[in-house]
C-alpha positions in Angstrom: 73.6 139.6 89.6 75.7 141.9 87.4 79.0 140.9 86.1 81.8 142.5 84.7 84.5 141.8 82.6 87.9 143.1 83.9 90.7 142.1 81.8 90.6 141.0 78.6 93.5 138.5 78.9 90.7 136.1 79.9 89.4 136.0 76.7 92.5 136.9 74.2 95.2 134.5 73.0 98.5 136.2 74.2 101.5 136.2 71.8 104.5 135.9 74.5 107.1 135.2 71.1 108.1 132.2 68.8 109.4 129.2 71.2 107.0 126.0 72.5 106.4 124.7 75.4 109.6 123.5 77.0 110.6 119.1 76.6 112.3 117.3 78.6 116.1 116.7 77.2 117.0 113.5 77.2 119.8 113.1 74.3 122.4 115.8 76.5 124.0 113.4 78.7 123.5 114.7 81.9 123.3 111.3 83.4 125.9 108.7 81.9 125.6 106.0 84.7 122.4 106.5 86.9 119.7 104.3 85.8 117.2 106.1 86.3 116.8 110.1 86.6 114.6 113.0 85.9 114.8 116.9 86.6 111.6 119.1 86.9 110.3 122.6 87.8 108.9 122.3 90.9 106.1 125.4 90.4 104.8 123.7 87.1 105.9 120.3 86.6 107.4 120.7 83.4 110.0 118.3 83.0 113.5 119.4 81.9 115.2 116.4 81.3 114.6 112.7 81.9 116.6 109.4 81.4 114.6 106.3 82.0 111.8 108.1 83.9 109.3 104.9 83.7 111.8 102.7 84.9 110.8 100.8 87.9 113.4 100.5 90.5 113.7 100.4 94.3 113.2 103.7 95.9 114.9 102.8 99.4 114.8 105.6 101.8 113.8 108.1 99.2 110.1 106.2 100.4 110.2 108.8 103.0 109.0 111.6 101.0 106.0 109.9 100.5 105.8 109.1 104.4 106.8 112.4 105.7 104.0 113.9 103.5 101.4 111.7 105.3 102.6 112.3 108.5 102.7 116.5 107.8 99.1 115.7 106.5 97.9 114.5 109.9 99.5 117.1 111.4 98.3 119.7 109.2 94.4 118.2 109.5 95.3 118.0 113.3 94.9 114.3 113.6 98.6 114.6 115.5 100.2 117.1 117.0 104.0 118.0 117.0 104.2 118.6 120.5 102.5 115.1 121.5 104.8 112.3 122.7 104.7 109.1 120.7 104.9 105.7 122.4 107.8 103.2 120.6 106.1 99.9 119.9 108.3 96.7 120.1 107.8 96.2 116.1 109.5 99.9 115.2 112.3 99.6 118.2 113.3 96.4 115.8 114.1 98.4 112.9 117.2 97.9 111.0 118.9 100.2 108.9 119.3 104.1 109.9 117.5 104.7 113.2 117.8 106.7 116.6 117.7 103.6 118.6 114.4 103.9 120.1 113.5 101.5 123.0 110.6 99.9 123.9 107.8 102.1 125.5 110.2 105.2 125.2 108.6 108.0 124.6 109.1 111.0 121.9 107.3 114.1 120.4 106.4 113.8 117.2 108.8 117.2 115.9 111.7 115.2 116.8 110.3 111.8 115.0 109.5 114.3 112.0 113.3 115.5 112.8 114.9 112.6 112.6 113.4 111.0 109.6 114.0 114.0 107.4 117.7 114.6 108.5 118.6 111.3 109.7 116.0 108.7 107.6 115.3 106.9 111.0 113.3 103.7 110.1 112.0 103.4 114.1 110.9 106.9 113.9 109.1 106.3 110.7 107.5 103.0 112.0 106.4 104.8 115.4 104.7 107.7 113.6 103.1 105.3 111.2 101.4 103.1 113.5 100.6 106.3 115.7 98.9 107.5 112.6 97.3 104.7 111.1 97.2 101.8 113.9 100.2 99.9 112.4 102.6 100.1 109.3 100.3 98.1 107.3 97.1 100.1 107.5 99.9 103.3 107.3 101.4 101.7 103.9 97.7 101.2 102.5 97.2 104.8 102.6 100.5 105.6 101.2 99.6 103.9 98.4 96.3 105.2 98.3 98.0 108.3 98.1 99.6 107.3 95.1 96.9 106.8 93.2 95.1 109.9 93.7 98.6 111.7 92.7 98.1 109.4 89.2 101.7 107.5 89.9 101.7 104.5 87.4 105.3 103.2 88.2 105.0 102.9 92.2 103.8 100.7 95.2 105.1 100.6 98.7 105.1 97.6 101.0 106.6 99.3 103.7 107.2 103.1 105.1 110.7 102.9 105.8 112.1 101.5 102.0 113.4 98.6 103.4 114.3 95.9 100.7 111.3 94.3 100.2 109.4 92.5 97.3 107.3 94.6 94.8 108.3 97.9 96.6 109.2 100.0 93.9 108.7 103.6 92.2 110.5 105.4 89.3 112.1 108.8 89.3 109.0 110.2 87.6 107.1 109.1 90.6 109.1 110.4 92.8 109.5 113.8 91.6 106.0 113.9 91.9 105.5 112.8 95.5 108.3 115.1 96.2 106.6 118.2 94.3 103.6 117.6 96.4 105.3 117.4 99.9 107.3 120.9 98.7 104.2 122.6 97.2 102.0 121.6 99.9 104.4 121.2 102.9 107.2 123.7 102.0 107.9 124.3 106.2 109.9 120.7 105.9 112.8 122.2 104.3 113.9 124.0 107.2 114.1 120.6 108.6 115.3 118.9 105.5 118.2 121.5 104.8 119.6 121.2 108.2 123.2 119.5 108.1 123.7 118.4 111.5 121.3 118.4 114.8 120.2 116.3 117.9 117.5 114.5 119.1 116.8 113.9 123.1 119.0 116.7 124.8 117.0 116.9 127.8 118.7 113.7 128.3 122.8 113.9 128.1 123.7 110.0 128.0 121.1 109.9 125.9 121.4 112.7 123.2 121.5 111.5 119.6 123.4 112.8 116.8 121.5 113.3 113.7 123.4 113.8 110.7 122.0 115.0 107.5 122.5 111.8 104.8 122.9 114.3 101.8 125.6 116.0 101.6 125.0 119.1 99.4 122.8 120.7 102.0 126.1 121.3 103.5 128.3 121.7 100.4 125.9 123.5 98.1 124.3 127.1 98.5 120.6 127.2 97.4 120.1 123.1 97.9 117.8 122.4 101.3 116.8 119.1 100.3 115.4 116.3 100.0 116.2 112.4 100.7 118.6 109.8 99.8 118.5 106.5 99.9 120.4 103.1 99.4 120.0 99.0 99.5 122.0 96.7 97.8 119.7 96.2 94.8 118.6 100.2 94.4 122.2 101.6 95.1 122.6 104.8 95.6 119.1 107.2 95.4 119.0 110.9 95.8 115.9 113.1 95.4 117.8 116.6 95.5 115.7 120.4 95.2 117.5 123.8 94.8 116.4 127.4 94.7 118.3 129.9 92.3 117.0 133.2 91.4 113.3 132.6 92.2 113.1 129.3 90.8 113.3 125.4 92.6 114.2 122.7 90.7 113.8 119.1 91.9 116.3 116.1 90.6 116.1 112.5 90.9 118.4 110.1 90.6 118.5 105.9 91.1 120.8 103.2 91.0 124.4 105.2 91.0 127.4 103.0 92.3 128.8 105.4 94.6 127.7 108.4 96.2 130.3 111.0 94.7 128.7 110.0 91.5 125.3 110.2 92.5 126.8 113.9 93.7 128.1 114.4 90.4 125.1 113.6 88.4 122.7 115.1 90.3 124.8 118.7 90.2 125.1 118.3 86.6 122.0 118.2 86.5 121.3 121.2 88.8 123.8 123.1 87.3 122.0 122.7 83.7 118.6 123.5 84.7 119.7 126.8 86.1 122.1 127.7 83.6 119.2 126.8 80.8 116.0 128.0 82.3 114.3 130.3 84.1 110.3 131.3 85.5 108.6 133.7 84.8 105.1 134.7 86.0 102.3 134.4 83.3 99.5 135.7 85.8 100.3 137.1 89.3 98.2 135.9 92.1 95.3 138.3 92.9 95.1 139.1 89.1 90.9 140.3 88.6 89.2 138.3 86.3 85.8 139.4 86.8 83.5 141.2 89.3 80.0 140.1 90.1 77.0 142.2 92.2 74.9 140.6 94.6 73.2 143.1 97.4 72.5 139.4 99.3 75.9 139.1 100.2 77.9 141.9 102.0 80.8 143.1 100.8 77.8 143.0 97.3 80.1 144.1 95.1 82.8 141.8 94.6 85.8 141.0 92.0 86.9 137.5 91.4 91.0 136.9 91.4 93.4 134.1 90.7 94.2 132.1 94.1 98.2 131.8 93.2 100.6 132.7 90.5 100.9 131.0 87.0 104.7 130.2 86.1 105.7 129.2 82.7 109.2 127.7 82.3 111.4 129.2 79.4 115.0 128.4 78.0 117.1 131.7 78.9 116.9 134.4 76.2 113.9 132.7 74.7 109.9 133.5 74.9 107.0 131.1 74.5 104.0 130.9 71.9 100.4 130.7 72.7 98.7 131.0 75.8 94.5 130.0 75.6 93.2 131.2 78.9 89.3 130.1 80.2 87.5 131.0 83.5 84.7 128.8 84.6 82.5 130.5 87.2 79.8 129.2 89.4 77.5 131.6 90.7 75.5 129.3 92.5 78.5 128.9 94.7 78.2 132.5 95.9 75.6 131.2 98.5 77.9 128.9 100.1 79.1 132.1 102.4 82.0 129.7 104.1 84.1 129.1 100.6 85.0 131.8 98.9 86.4 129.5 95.8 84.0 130.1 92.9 85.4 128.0 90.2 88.5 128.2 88.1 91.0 129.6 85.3 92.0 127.2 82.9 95.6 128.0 80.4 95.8 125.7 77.4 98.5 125.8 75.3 98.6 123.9 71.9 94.8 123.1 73.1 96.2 121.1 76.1 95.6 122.1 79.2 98.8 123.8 80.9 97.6 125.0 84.2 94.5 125.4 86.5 94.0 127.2 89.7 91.2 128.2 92.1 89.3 131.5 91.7 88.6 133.0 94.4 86.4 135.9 96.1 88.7 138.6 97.2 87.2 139.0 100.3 85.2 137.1 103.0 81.3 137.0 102.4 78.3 136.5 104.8 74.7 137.0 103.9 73.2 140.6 104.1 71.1 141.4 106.4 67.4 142.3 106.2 67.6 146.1 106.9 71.2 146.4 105.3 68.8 144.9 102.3 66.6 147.3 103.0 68.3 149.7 103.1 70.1 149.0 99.4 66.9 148.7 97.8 65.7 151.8 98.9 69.1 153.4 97.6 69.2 151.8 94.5 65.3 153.4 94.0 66.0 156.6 95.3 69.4 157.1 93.2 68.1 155.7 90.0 65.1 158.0 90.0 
């Protein structure tokens, strides 16, 4: 197996200019009367500015980011399917709160439950997918929480899937710009739904059609914002887990325990408006960016280069560069046998010798095993020409 070095950015430290890596700001005042609030980068993760990340507070609806990304999941691994009708239980027609009114035994496909939890935050629609899903809330919340952990989320545990008031239900805006990172990244489709201002649910059905009206606001006030979920109880007051896109680049905000929902509007576009008048992407490594090449006449294509699986972003204050980029691939040729994965192992970007970033490598094309008079037939090339 022969292998070939293609760019030598893989094994040189680029010098992009003079600034670090960017900090959160938490000394600018973005946030005077939220407790709790955080804004990130939704590509990278880096954190732009934070007041009281840590702090753990009730999450109230905002819960159903972590519920719609289980349910998209199932959908996604085909365990449900959007076009399949859902039977309401007697347990999630007694929801309280926000909620479509479902009765008893009535039936409702699961794009319109999806629908009207992400515009509407219906509790009975979250409670009917969850026990369609798991077998009941319960087992439904276990796995949200399991969830959790694998997503390393110190500050959070859920007793419920709605965010009904409930004791030791709780996250932090850290947290949850987390889970919602992961339902964007991974899920990006809901934001057609979660962007929608207005919409209706069982229209085959006049005396029956519902009304869904989206709970935030600046999906209908704000160009570029097509998200996420708000929430509010007494004790959290009001919640909102906002993302925008400007110029190539979504942010995502979270705010908890404002007073009044102008000033949870208020807060959260200040701090919108300062993430995009402050920063700004750019791409460190495209996708599809050739690392290496390898050889192998027992696989077919047998000559084959190795390329990054997605973009690299780097966040960067406005008229500003950043400092050192370390970059490391770790191949495993043994994988190359596995002719149904073309991952192959992975490029690794430190900066200040902490890791920054890693992503997949991948084959660039598809790969199945030569066969024997292909093989033949490259041995007797490879003689003929090399004699």
């Amino acid at each position: 197996m022969k292998k070939t070095l293609m760019i030598m950015l893989m094994i040189l430290t680029i010098v992009l200019g003079t600034t670090g890596k960017v900090h959160a700001q938490n000394d600018i005042g973005l946030v005077k009367v939220g407790k709790s609030a955080i804004l990130m980068e939704a590509s990278t993760g880096t954190i732009l500015y934070s007041k009281e990340p840590d702090l753990r507070r009730p999450p109230a609806s905002m819960t159903k980011i972590m519920t719609l990304k289980l349910i998209l999941d199932a959908v996604e691994s085909k365990r449900i399917d959007l076009e399949e009708m859902v039977t309401t239980s007697e347990y999630a027609s007694k929801q309280i709160g926000t909620r479509i009114f479902l009765s008893v035994n009535e039936q409702m496909k699961v794009k319109d439950l999806i629908k009207s939890i992400a515009i509407a935050s219906a509790n009975d629609a979250s409670v009917a997918l969850a026990e369609r899903i798991s077998g009941s809330e319960e087992n439904f919340v276990a796995m949200m929480n399991k969830e959790a952990s694998r997503l390393g989320l110190k500050n959070t545990n859920f007793v419920n899937c709605t965010g009904l008031p409930a004791h030791n239900h709780y996250s932090s805006s850290r947290d949850m710009a987390i889970m919602a990172r992961e339902l964007i990244l991974k899920h990006e489709n809901i934001l057609e739904i979660t962007k929608i201002y207005e919409d209706y649910v069982r229209e085959d059905t006049p005396e029956k059609r519902f009304w869904l009206v989206n709970t935030n606001k600046l999906v209908r006030f704000v160009p570029g914002v097509d998200g996420l979920k708000t929430g509010w109880t007494e004790e959290a007051g009001y919640c909102l887990t906002a993302t925008m896109k400007k110029n190539g680049m979504r942010v995502i905000s979270v705010i908890m325990g404002e007073p009044t929902t102008s000033i949870r509007s208020n807060e959260t576009m200040a701090m919108l408006n300062y993430a995009f008048s402050n920063f700004e992407t750019k791409v460190l490594i495209p996708k599809g960016t050739v690392v290496d090449s390898i050889t192998d006449i027992t696989i077919t294509p047998y000559h084959q280069d190795i390329v990054t699986s997605c973009d690299i972003n780097v966040v960067i204050p406005k008229g500003e560069n950043l400092k050192e980029f370390r970059y490391e691939t770790k191949i495993d040729y043994d994988r190359i046998k596995n002719f149904y994965n073309r991952n192959i192992g992975t490029l690794d970007v430190y900066y200040d010798n902490e890791l920054y970033a890693k992503i997949e490598l991948n084959l660039e094309k598809p790969i199945q095993k030569t066969s024997f008079l292909d093989l033949l037939f490259l041995i007797f090339q490879e003689i003929f020409l090399n004699t």
